[in-house]
Each structure stands twice: as C-alpha cells, then as structure tokens.
mmCIF file of the N, C-alpha and C atoms, coordinates in Angstrom:
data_MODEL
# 
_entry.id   MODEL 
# 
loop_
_atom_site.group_PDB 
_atom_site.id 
_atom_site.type_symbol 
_atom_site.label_atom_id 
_atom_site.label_alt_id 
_atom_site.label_comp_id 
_atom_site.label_asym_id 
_atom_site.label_entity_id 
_atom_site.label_seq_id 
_atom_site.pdbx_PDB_ins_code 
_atom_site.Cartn_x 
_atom_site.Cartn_y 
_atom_site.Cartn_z 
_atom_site.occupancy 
_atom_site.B_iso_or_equiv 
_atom_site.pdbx_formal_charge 
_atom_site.auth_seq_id 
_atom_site.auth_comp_id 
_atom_site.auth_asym_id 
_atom_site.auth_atom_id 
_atom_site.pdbx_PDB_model_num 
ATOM 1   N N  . UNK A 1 1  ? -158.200 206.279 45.044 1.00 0.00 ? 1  UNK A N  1 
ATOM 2   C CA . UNK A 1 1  ? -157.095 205.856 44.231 1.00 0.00 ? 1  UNK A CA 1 
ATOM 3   C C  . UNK A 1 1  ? -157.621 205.492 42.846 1.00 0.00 ? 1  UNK A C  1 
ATOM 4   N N  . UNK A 1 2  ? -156.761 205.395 41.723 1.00 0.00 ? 2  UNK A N  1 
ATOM 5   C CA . UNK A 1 2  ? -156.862 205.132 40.532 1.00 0.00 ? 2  UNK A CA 1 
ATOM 6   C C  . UNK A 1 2  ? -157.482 203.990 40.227 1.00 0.00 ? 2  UNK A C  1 
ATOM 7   N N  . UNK A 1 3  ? -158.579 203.240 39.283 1.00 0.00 ? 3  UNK A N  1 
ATOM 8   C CA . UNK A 1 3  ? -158.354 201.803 39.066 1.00 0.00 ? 3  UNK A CA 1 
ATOM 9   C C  . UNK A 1 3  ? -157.249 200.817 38.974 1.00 0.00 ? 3  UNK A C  1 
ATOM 10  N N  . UNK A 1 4  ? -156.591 201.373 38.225 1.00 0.00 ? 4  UNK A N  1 
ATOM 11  C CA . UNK A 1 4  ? -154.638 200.773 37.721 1.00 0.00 ? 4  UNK A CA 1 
ATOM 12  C C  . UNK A 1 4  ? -153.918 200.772 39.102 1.00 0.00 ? 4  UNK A C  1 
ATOM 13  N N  . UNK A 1 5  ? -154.384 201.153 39.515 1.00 0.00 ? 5  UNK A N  1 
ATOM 14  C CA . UNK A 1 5  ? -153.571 201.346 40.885 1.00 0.00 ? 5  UNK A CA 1 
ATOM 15  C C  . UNK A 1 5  ? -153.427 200.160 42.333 1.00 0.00 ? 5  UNK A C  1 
ATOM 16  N N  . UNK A 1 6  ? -152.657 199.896 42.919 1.00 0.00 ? 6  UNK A N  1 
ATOM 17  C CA . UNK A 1 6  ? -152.772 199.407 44.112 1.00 0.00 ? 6  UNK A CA 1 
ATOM 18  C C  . UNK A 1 6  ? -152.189 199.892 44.938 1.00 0.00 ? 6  UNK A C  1 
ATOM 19  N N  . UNK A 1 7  ? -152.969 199.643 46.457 1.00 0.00 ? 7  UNK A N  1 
ATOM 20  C CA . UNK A 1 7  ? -152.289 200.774 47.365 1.00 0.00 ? 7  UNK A CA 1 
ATOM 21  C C  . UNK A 1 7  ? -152.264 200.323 48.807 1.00 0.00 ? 7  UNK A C  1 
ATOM 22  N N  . UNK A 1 8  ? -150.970 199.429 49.176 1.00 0.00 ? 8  UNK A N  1 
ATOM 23  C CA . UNK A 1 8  ? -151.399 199.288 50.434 1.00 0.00 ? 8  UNK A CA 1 
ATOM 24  C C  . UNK A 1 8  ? -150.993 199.955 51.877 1.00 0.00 ? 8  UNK A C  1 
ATOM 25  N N  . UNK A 1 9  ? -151.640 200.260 52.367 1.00 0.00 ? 9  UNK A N  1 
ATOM 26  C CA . UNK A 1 9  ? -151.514 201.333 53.217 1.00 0.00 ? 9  UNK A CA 1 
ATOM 27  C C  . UNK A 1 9  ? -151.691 200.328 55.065 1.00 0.00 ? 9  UNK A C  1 
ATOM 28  N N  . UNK A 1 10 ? -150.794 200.442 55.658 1.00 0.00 ? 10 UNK A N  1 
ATOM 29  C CA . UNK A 1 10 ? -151.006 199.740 57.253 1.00 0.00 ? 10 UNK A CA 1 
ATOM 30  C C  . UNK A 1 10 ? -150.263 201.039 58.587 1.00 0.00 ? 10 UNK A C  1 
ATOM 31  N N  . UNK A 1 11 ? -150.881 201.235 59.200 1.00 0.00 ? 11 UNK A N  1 
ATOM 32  C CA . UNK A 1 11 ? -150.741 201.913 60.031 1.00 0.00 ? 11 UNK A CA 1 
ATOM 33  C C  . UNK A 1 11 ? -150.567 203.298 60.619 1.00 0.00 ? 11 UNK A C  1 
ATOM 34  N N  . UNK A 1 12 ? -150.858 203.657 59.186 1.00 0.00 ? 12 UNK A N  1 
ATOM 35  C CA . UNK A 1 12 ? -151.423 205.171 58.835 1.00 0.00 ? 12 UNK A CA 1 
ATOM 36  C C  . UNK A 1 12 ? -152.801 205.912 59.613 1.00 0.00 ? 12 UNK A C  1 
ATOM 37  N N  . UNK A 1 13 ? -152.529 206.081 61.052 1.00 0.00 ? 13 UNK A N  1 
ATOM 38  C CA . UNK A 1 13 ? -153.617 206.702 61.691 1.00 0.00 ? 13 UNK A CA 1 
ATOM 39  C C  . UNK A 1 13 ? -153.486 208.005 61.864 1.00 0.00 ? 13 UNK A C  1 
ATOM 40  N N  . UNK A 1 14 ? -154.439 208.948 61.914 1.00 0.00 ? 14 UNK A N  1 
ATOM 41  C CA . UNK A 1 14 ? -154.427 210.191 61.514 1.00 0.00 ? 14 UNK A CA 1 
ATOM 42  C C  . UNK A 1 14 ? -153.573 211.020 60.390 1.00 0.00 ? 14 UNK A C  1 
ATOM 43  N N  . UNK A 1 15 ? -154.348 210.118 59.193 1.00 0.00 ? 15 UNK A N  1 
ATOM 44  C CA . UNK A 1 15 ? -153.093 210.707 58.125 1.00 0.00 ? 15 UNK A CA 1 
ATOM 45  C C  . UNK A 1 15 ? -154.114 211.032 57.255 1.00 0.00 ? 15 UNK A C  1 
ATOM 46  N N  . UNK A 1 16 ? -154.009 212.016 56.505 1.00 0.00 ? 16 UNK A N  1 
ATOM 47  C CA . UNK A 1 16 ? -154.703 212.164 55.323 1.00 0.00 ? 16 UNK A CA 1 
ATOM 48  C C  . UNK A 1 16 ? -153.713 211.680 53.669 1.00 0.00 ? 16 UNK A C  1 
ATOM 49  N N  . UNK A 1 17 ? -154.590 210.986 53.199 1.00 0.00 ? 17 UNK A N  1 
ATOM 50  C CA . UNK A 1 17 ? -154.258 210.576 51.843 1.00 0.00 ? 17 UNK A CA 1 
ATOM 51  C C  . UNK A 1 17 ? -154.805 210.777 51.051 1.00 0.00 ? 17 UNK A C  1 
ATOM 52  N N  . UNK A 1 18 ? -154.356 211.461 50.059 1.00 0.00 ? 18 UNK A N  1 
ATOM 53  C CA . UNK A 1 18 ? -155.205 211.767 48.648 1.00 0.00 ? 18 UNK A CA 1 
ATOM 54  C C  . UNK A 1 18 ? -154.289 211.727 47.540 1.00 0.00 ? 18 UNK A C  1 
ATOM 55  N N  . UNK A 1 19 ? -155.085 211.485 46.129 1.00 0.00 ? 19 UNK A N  1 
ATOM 56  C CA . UNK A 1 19 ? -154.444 211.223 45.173 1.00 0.00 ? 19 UNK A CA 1 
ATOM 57  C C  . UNK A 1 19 ? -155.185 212.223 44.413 1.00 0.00 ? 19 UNK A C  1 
ATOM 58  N N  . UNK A 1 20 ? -154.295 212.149 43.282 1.00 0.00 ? 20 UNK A N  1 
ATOM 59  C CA . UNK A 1 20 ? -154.838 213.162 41.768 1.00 0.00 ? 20 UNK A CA 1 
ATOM 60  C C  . UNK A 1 20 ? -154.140 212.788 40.438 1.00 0.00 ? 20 UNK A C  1 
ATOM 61  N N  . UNK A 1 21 ? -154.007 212.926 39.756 1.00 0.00 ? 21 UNK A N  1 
ATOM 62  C CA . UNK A 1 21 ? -153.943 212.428 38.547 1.00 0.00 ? 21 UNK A CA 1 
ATOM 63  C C  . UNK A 1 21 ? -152.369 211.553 38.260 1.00 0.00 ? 21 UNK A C  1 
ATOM 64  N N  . UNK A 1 22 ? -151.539 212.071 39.048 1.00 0.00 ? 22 UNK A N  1 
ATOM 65  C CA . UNK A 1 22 ? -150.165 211.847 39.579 1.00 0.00 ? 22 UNK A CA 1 
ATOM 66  C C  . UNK A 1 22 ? -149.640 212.028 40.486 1.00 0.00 ? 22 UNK A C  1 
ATOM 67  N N  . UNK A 1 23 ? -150.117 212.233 41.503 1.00 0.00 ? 23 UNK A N  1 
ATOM 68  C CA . UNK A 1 23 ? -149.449 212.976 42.701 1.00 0.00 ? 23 UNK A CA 1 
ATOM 69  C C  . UNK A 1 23 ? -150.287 211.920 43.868 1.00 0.00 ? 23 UNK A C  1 
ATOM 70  N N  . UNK A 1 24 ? -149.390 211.190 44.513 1.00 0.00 ? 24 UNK A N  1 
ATOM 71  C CA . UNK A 1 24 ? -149.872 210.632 45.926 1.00 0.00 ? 24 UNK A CA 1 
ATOM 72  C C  . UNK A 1 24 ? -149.888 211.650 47.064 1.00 0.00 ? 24 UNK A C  1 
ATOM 73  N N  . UNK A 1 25 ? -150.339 211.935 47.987 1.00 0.00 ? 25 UNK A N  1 
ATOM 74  C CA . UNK A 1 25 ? -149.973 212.929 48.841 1.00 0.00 ? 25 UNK A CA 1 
ATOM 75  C C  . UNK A 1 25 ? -150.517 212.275 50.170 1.00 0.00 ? 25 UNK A C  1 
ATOM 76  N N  . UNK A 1 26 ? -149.628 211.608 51.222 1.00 0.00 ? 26 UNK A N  1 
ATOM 77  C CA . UNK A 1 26 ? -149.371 211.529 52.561 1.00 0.00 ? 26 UNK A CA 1 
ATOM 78  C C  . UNK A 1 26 ? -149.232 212.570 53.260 1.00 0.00 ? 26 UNK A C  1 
ATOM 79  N N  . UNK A 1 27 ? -150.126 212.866 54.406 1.00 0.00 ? 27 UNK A N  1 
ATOM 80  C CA . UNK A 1 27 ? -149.713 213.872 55.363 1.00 0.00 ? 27 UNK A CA 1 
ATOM 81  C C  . UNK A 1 27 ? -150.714 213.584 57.058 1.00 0.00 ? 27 UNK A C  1 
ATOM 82  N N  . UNK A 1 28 ? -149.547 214.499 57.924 1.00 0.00 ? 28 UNK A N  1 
ATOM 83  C CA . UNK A 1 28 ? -150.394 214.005 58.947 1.00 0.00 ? 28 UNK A CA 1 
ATOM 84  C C  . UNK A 1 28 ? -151.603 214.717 59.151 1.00 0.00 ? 28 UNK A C  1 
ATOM 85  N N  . UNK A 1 29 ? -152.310 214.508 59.895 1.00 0.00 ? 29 UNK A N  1 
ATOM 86  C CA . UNK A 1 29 ? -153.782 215.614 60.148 1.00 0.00 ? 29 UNK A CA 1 
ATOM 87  C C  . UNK A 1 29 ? -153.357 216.384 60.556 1.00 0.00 ? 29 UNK A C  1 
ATOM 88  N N  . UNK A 1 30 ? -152.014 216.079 61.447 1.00 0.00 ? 30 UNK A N  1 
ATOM 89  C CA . UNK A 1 30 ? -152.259 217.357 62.444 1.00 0.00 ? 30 UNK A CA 1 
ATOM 90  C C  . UNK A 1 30 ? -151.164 218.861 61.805 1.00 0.00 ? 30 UNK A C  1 
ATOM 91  N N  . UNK A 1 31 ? -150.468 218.357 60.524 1.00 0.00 ? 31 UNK A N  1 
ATOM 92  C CA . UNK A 1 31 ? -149.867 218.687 59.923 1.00 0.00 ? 31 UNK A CA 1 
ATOM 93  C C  . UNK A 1 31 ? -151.175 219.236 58.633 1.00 0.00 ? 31 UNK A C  1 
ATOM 94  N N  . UNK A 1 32 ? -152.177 219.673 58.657 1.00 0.00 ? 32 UNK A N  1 
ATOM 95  C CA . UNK A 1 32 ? -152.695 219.387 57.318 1.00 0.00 ? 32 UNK A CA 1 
ATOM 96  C C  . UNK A 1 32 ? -152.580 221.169 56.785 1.00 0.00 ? 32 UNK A C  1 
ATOM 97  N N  . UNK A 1 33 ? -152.193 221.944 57.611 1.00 0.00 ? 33 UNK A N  1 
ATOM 98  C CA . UNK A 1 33 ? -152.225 223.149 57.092 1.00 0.00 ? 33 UNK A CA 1 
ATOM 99  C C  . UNK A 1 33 ? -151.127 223.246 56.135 1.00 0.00 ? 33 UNK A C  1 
ATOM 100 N N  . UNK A 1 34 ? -149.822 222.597 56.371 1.00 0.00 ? 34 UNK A N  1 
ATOM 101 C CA . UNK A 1 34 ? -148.503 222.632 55.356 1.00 0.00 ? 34 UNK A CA 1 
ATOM 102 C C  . UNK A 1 34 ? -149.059 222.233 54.398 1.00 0.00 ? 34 UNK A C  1 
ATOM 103 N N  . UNK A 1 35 ? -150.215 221.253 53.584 1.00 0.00 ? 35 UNK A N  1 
ATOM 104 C CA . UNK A 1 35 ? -150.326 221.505 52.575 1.00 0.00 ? 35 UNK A CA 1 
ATOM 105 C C  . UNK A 1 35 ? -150.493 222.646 51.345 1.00 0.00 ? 35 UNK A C  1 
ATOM 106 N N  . UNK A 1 36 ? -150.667 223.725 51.755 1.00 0.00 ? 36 UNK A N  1 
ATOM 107 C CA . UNK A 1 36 ? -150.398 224.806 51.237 1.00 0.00 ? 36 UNK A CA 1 
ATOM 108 C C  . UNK A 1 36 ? -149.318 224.934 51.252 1.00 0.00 ? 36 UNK A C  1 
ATOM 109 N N  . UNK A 1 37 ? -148.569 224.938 51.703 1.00 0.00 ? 37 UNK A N  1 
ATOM 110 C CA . UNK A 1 37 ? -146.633 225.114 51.378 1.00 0.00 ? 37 UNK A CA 1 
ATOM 111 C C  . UNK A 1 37 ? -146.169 223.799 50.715 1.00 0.00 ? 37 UNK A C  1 
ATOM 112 N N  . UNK A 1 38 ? -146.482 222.905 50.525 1.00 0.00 ? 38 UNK A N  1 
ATOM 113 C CA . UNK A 1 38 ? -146.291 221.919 49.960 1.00 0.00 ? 38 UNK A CA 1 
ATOM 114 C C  . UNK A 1 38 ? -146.558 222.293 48.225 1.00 0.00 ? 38 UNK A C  1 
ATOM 115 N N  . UNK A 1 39 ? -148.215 222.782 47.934 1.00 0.00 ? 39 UNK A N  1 
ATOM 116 C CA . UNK A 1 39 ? -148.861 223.063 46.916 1.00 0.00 ? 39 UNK A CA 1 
ATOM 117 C C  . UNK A 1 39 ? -147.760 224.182 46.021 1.00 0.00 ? 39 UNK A C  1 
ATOM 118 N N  . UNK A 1 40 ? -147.842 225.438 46.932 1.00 0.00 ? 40 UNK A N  1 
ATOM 119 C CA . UNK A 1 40 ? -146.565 226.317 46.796 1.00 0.00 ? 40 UNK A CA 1 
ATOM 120 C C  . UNK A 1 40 ? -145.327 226.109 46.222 1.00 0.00 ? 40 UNK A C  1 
ATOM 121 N N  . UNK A 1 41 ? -144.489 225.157 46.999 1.00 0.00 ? 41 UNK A N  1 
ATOM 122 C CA . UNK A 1 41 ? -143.130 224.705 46.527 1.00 0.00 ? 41 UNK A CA 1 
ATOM 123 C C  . UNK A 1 41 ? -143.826 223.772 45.217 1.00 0.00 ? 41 UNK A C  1 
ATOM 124 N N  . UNK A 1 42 ? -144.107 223.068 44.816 1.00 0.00 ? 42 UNK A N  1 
ATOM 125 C CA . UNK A 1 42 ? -144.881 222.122 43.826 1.00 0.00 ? 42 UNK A CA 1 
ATOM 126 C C  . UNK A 1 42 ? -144.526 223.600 42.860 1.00 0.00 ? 42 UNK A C  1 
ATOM 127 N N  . UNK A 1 43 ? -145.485 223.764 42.927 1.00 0.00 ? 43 UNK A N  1 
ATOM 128 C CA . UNK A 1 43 ? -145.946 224.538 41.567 1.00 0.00 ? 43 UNK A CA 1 
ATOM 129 C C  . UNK A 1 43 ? -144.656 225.887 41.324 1.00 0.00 ? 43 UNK A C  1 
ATOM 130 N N  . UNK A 1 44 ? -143.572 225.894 42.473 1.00 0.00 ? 44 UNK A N  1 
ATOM 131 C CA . UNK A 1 44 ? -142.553 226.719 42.212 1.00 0.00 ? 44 UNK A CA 1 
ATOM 132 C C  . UNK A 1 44 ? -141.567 225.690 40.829 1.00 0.00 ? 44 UNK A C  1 
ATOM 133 N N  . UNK A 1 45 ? -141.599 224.730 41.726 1.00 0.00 ? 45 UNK A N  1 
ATOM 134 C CA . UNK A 1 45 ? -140.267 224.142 41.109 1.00 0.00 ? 45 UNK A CA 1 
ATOM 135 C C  . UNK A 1 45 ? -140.747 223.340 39.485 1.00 0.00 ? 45 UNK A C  1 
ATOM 136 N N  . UNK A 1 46 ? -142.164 222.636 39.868 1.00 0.00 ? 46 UNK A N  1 
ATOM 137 C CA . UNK A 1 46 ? -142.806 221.748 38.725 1.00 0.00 ? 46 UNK A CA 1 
ATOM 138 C C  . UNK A 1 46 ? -143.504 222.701 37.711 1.00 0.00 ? 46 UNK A C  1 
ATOM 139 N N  . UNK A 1 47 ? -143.849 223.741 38.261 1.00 0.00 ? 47 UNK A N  1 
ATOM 140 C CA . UNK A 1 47 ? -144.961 225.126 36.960 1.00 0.00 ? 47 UNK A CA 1 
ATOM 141 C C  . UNK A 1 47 ? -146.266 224.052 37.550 1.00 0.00 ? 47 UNK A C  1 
ATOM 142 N N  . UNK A 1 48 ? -146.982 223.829 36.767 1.00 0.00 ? 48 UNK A N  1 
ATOM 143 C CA . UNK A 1 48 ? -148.546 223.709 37.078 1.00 0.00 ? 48 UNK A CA 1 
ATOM 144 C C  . UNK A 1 48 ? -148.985 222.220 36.708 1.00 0.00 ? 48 UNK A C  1 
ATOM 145 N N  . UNK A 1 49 ? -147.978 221.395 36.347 1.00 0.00 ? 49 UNK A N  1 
ATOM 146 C CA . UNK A 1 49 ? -148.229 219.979 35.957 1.00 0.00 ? 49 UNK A CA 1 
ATOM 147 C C  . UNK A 1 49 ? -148.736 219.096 36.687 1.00 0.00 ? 49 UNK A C  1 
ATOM 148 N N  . UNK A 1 50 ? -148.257 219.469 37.879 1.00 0.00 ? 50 UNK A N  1 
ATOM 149 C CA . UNK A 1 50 ? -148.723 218.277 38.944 1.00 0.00 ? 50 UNK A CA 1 
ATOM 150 C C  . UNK A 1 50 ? -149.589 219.122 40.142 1.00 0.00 ? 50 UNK A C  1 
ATOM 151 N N  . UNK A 1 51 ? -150.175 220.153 39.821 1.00 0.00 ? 51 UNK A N  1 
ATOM 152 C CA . UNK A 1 51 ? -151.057 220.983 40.556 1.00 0.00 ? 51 UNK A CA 1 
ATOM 153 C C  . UNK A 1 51 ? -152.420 221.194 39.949 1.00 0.00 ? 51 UNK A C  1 
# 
C-alpha cells in the first residue's frame, strides 16, 4: 500500500490484494484467473489510465 494510505483489512483469507497507483484490487485466490477479465473490461471502458 501507499505511504498516504491506510488500510484496514480483517478477515480476508485467501484473498489476494494489490494496489497500484490508483486502483485497489480485492480478489479471491481461487478466483485469481478473472483478473484478466477484470484488466480487459478496465482498460475497455477507462482506455489505459488505471492499467
């Protein structure tokens, strides 16, 4: 996470979390392949700002 940032997170087991310059991104593990369709729709609707 960011310095500026706070983040509290409780009961999030098997989740992947990652951040990037603006973008929080929650997901489950077992779900982690939809991040590519996630990335996909992103960059359909936003163009390349938040990708």
């Amino acid at each position: 996470m960011s310095d500026d940032k706070l983040v509290v997170l409780q009961g999030l087991e098997d989740y992947i979390v990652a951040e990037s310059d603006n973008v929080l991104l929650i997901c489950k593990k077992s779900e982690e392949q939809r991040i590519k369709h996630f990335v996909t729709d992103v960059k359909f609707r936003y163009g390349d700002e938040y990708v």
